[in-house]
N, C-alpha and C positions, 0 to 999 in steps of 0.2 A: 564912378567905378563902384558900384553897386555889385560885383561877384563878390560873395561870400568866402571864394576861395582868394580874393587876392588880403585877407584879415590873415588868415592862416600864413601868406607867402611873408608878409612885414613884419610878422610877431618871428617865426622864424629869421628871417635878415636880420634884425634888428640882436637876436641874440646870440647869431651866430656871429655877425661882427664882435659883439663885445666878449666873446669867449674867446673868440682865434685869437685876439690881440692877447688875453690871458694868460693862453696856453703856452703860447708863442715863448712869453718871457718863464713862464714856469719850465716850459723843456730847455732853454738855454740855461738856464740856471741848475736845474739837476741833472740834466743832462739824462735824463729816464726817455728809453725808446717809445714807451708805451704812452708819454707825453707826446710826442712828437710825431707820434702816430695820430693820435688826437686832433692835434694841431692841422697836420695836412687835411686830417676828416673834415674840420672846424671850417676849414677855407675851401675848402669844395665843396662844403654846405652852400656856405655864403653864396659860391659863384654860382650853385643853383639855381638858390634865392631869386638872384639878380636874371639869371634865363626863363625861370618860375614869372615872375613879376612881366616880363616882355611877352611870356608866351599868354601870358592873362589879357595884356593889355591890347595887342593884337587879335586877338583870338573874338575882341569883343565887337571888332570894326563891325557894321553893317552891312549886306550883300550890296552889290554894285556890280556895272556892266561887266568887269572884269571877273568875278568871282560871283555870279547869280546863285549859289548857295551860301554866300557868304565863309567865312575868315575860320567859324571854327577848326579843321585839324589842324590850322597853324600854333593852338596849343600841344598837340601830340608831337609836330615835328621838335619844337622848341624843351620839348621834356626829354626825348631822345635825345638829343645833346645834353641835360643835364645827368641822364643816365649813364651815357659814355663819359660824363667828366666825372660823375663819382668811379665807375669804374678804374678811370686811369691815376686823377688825382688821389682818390681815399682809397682805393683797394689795393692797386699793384705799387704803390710808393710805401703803403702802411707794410704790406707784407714783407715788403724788398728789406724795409726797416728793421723790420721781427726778423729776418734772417740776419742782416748783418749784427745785431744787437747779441744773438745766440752765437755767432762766431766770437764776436770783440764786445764781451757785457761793460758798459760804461760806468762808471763812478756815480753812486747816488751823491747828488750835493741838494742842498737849499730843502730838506724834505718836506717840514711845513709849509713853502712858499707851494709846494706842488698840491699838498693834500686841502689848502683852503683854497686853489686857483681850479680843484675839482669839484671838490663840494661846492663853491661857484655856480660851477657848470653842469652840474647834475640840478639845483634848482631851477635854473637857465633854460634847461633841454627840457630837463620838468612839466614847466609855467610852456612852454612852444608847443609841446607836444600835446598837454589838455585841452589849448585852444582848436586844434586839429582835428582830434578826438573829439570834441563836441559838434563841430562841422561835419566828422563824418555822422556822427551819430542825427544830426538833422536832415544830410539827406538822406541815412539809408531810411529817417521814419517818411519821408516824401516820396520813396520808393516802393515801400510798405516789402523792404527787406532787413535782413541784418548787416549789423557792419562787418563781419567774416565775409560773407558774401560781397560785398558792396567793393570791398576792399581788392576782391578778385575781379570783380566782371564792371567797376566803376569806369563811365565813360570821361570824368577829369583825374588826369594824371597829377594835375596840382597837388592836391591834398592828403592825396594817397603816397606820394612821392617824400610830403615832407611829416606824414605821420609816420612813415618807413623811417628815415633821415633820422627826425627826434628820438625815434625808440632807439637805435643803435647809437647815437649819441650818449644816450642815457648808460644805456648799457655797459657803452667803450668806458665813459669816466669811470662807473663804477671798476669795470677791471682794470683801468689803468690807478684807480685808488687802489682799491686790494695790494697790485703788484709792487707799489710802494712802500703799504706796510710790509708786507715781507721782504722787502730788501731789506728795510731800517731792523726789524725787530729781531728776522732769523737767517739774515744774512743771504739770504736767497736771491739771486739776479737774473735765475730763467724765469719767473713769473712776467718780468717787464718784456722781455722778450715775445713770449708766449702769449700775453695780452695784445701786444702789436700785431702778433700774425692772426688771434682770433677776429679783432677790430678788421685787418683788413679783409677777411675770406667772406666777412659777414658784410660789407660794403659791396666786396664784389658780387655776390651772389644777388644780394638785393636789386645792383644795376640793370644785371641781367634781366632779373624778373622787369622790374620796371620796360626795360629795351624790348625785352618780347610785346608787352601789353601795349605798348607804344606802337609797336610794327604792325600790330595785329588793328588798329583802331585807324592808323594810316590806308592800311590797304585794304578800307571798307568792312569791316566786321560787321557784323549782324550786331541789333540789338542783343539784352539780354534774352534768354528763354524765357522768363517769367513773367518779363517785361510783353515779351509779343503774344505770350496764352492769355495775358489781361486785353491787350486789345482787342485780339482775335473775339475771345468773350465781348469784349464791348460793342463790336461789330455788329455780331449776333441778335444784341439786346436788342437794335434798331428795328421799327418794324419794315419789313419790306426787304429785308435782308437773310433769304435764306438759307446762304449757304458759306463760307468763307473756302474756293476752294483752294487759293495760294493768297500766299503774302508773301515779301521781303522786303526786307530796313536793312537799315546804316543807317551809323550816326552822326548826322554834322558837325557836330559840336557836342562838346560837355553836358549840354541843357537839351539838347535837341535833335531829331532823327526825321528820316524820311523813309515814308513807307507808301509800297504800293500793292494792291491786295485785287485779285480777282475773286469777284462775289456774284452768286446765282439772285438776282433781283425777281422777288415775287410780287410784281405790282404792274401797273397800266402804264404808269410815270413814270419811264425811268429816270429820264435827267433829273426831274424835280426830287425824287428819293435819295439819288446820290449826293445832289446838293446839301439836300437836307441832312444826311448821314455824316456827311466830310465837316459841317459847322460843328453839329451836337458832339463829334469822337472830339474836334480838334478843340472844341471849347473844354470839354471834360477831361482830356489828355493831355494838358501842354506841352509834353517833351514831342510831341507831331508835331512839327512844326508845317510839313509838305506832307499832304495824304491824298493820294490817286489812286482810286475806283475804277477798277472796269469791267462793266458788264458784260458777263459770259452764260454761259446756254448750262443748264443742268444735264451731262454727258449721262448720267445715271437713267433719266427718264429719256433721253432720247433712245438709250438701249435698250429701254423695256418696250 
């Protein structure tokens, strides 16, 4: 298991089990919504984790008679389900919670045992989420993009999924810390509330984004734009290759795409140019992993 993105999926599991277990006993204990909201968050992380680590581990099979492209979008369909679980687990249960909690505000108890089982977990999500953060930062410099971008138009949902995850994680503790001290300090008990419905609307939305980018990677998207003006250029460089006058990609996989490109060949050889063209792109490119050429007539010069 050499993907770089399943470091990201296990440092993730591994902290989000020991926080839900944390949280879990901190929100029975003070009985703070904005714990409890946490808590749900914490364990739909987890069960991501666990869909995350499956959709890696499949995704990585080898092509075979059954799948001669091989296994990759079995990672996209496997992220869409952990999209729909943070949806339903962390969003519309955190929310449901911040309403009942602003009808019937619960007794803070145990306040300490909440604010060290945060501060916990704010390190926790912390230490997950710079490991994340550095993975995206190496591939977007393997893309020769930024991570803004990378982050939008990224073809594994892995990583992106659980740098989404850790940052709201991060976040949630923080404001379900805050909403602590001000219950303790100034008596205030809509803040816990309040932190519950922001924790869930910011899960939900996130799902979404994720389920869209999933949907769209399912049913064949294009490479990136910036991604197909380098090849297309690279095309070019070749000699023998005059013209690029279509292309079109999908991506198989997180690592890997297919592309097919009708090109005006200005040479005697053609097969032997193509050949030669399809090693040099696919040696210099590796996300090609399939790249099919086919020679077409220069329609501009036949007009003239």
């Amino acid at each position: 298991m050499s993907d770089e993105s399943l470091w990201s999926v296990l440092a993730a599991l591994a902290a989000n089990l020991t926080i839900a277990v944390a949280k879990g006993v901190a929100a029975a204990l003070t009985g703070s919504a904005a714990l409890f909201a946490e808590t749900l968050h914490t364990v739909a992380d987890a069960g991501n984790e666990v869909l995350l680590w499956i959709a890696v581990r499949r995704s990585a099979r080898p092509a075979d008679a059954t799948h001669p492209l091989g296994y990759g979008p079995e990672r996209y369909y496997w992220a869409l389900l952990a999209a729909a679980g943070m949806f339903v687990v962390g969003g519309a249960v955190s929310v449901y919670q911040g309403v009942r909690a602003l009808i019937d505000p619960p007794e803070l108890e145990a306040f300490w045992v909440g604010v060290s089982v945060l501060v916990i977990a704010l390190v926790l999500d912390g230490s997950s989420r710079l490991v994340a953060v550095r993975t995206l930062r190496r591939q977007a410099t393997r893309a020769e993009t930024t991570v803004r971008v990378l982050l939008r138009e990224s073809p594994d949902p892995t990583v992106t999924t659980i740098y989404f995850e850790d940052t709201i994680d991060v976040l949630g503790a923080a404001l379900a810390l805050v909403a602590l001290v001000l219950h303790r300090v100034l008596g205030w008990e809509w803040p816990d509330a309040v932190a519950s419905l922001i924790i869930g609307l910011l899960l939900a939305f996130v799902a979404w984004r994720m389920a869209s980018r999933n949907r769209g990677l399912l049913s064949n998207q294009a490479i990136a734009p910036q991604l197909a003006d380098r090849l297309r250029e690279r095309l070019l460089q070749e000699a023998g290759i005059a013209e690029v006058v279509r292309m079109e990609s999908v991506y198989l996989g997180p690592t890997e795409a297919m592309v097919a490109a009708d090109v005006v060949v200005d040479c005697s050889d053609v097969p032997a140019t193509l050949e030669r063209v399809r090693d040099a792109v696919k040696r210099d490119t590796p996300f090609v992993r399939r790249l099919y050429l086919t020679p077409v007539r220069n329609l501009r010069d036949e007009a003239a």
